[in-house]
C-alpha positions as CSV (number, residue, x, y, z in Angstrom):
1,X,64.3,-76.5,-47.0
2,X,63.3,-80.2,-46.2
3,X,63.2,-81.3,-42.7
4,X,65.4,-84.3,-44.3
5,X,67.8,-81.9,-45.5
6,X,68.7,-80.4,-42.0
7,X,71.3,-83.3,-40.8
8,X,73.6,-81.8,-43.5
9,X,73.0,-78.4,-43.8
10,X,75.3,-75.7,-42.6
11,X,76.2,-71.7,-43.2
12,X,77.2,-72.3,-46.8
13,X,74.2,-74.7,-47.9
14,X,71.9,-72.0,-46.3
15,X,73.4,-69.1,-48.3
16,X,72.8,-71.7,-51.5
17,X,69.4,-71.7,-50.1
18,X,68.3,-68.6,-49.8
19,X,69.9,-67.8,-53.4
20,X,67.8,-70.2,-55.0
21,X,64.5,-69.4,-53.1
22,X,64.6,-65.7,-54.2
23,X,66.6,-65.8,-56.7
24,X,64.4,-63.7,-58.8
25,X,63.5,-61.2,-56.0
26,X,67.1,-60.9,-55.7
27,X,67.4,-60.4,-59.5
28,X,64.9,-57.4,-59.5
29,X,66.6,-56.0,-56.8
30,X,69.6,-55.7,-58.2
31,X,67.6,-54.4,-61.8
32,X,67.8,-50.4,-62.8
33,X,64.4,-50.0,-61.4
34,X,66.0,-51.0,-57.7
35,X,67.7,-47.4,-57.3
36,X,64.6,-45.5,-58.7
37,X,62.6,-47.1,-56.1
38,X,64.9,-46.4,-53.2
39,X,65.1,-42.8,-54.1
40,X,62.3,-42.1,-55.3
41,X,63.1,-41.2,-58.7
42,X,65.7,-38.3,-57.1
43,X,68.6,-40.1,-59.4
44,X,71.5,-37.2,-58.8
45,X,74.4,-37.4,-56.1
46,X,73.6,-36.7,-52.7
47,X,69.9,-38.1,-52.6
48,X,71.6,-41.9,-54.0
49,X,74.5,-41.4,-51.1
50,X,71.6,-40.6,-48.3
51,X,69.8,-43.3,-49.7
52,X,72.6,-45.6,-49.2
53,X,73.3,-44.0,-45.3
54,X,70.1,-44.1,-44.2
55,X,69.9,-47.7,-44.8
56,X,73.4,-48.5,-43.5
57,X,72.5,-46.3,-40.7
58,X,69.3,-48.1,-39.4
59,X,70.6,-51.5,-40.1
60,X,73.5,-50.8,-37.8
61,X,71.1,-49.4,-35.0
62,X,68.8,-52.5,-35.1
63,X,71.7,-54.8,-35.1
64,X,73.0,-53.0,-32.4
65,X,69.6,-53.4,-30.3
66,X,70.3,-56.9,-30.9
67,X,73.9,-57.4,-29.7
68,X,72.9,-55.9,-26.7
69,X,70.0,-58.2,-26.2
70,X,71.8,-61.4,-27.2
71,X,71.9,-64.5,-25.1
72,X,74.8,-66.4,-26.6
73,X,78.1,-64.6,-27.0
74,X,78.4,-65.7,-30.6
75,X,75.4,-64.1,-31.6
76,X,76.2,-60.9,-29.8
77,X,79.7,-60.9,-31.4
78,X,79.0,-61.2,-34.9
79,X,76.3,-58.6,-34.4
80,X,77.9,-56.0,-32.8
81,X,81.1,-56.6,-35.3
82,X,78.3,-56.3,-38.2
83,X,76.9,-53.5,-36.8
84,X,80.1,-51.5,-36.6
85,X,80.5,-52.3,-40.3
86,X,77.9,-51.0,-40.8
87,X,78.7,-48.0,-38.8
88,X,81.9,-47.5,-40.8
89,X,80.4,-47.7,-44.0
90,X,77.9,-45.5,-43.3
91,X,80.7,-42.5,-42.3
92,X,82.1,-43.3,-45.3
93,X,79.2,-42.5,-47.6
94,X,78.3,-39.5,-45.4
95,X,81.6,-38.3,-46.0
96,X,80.8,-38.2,-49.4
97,X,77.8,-35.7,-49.4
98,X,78.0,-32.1,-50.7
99,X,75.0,-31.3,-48.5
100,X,74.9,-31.7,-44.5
101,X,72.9,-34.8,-44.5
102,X,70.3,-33.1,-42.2
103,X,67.8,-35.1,-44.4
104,X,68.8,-38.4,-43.3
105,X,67.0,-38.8,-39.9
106,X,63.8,-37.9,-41.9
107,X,64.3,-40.6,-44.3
108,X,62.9,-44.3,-44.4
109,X,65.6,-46.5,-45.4
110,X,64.2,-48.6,-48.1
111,X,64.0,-52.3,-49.0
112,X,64.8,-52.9,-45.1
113,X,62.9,-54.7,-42.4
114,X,64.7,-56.4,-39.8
115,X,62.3,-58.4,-37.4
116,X,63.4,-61.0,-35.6
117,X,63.3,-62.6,-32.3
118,X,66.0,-65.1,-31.2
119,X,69.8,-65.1,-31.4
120,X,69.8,-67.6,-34.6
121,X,66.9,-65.7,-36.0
122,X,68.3,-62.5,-35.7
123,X,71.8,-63.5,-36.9
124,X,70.4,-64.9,-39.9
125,X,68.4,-62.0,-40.8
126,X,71.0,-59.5,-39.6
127,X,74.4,-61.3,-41.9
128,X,72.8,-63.6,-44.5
129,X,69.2,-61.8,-45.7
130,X,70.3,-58.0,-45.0
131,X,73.8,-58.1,-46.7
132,X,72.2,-59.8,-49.8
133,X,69.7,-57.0,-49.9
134,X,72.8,-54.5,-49.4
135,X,74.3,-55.8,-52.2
136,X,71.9,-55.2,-54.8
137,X,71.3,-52.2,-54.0
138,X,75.0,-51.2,-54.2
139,X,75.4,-52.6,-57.3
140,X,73.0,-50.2,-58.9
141,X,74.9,-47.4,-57.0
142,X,78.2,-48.5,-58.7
143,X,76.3,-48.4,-62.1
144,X,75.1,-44.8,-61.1
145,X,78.2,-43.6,-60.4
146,X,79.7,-45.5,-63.2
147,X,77.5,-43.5,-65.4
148,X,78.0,-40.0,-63.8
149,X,81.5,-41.0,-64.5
150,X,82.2,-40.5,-60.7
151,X,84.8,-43.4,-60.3
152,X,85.9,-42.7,-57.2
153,X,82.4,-43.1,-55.6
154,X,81.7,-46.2,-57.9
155,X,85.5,-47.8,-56.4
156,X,83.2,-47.0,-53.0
157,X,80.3,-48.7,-53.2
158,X,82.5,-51.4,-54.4
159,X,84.0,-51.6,-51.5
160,X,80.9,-51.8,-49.7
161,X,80.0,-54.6,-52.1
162,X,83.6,-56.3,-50.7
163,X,82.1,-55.8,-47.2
164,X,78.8,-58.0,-47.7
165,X,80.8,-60.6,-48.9
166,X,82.5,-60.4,-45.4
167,X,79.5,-59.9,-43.4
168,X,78.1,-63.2,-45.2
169,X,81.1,-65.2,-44.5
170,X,81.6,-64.1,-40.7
171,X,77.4,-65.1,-40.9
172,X,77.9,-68.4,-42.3
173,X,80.7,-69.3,-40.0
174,X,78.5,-68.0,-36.8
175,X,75.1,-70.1,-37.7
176,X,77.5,-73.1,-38.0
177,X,78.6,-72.2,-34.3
178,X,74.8,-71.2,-32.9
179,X,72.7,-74.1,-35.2
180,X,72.0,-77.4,-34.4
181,X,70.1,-79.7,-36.6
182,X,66.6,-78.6,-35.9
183,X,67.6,-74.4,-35.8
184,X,68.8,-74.3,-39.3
185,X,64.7,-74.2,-40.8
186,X,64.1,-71.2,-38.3
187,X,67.5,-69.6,-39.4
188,X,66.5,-69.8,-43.4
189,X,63.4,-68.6,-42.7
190,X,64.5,-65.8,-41.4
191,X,67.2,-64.4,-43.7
192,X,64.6,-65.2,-46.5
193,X,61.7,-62.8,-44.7
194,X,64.6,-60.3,-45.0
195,X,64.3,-60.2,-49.1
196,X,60.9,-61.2,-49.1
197,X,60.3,-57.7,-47.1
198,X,62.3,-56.0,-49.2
199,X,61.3,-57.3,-52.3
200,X,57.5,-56.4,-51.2
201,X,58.7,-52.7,-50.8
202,X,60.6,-52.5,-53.8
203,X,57.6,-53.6,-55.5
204,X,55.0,-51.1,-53.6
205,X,57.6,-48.2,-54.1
206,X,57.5,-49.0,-58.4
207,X,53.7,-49.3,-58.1
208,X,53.1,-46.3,-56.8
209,X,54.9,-44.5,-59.1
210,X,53.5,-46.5,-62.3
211,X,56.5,-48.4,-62.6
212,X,56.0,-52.5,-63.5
213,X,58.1,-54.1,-61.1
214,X,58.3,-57.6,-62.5
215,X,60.7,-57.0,-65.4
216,X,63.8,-57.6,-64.7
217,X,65.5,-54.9,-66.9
């Protein structure tokens, strides 16, 4: 984003932003390839919904930490309400499991890393970056389910598709509220470090296992 370009930006124009700067990070991980990665190759049931819980479940804890620690009660707001999105979803997935889940607190969520210090910084990361990556990784859990021709799983994760959208609107309409002219660079900056990290795992994850993770398809 041009230093120019700040005067006029707001929650919207950054979302635009952050589209077009990783577009094509986002586009690989929303590929086939993104739920290999994420599980590893285990492409059955229960190992795709602990996937999807463990990463619900550590996003809500770190934006939890950050609520807690916010300075502005905007921030801390729109965090806490993310993070008990989160929260929800995550249930709901876990409801879902066939197995007790034990496995979960053993498992690294994947394509997540939320670091950030600041209120805009961390709500930018926490409601613009991290639902983005949510998103493509719940589409390829719809197409799984699609394809085990488990519709009532793949109406879930559709829902929890519906719920990103809502986590980036209430994210949008809070960096209007917290950014002034000179906050909005920091604030893009940080959502984008959100796929940027998670584009770099995705990437390390195919690698290891011989996979090519440029091609799209």
């Amino acid at each position: 984003m041009l230093a120019a370009e700040a005067a006029c930006m707001d929650g919207a124009a950054l979302l635009d932003g952050v589209h077009a700067e990783m577009e094509t990070e986002l586009d690989r991980l929303g590929s086939e390839k993104s739920l290999l990665a994420a599980t590893e190759a285990r492409l059955e049931p229960d190992p795709v919904l602990v996937t999807a819980a463990a990463t619900l479940q550590t996003a809500r804890d770190r934006l939890t930490d950050w609520a807690a620690e916010a300075t502005d009660e905007t921030a801390a707001e729109t965090l806490q309400t993310t993070a008990d999105t989160l929260e929800a979803a995550a249930g709901t997935v876990l409801a879902e499991l066939e197995g007790d889940g034990d496995e979960i607190a053993a498992l690294e969520a994947p394509f997540l890393s939320l670091e950030a210090t600041g209120d805009i910084e961390r709500v930018a990361a926490g409601t613009i970056g991290l639902p983005l990556v949510l998103d493509r990784l719940f589409l390829q859990v719809v197409s799984f389910f699609v394809n085990e021709a488990e519709n009532a799983r793949a109406d879930l994760f559709r829902d929890l598709r519906s719920d990103t959208d809502e986590i980036l609107a209430a994210g949008t309409d809070a960096l209007d509220a917290l950014c002034a002219d000179d906050d909005w660079k920091r604030a893009e900056a940080s959502a984008v470090a959100v796929v940027e990290a998670a584009y770099d795992d995705y990437a390390e994850r195919l690698d290891a296992m011989g996979f090519d993770p440029k091609p799209i398809c």
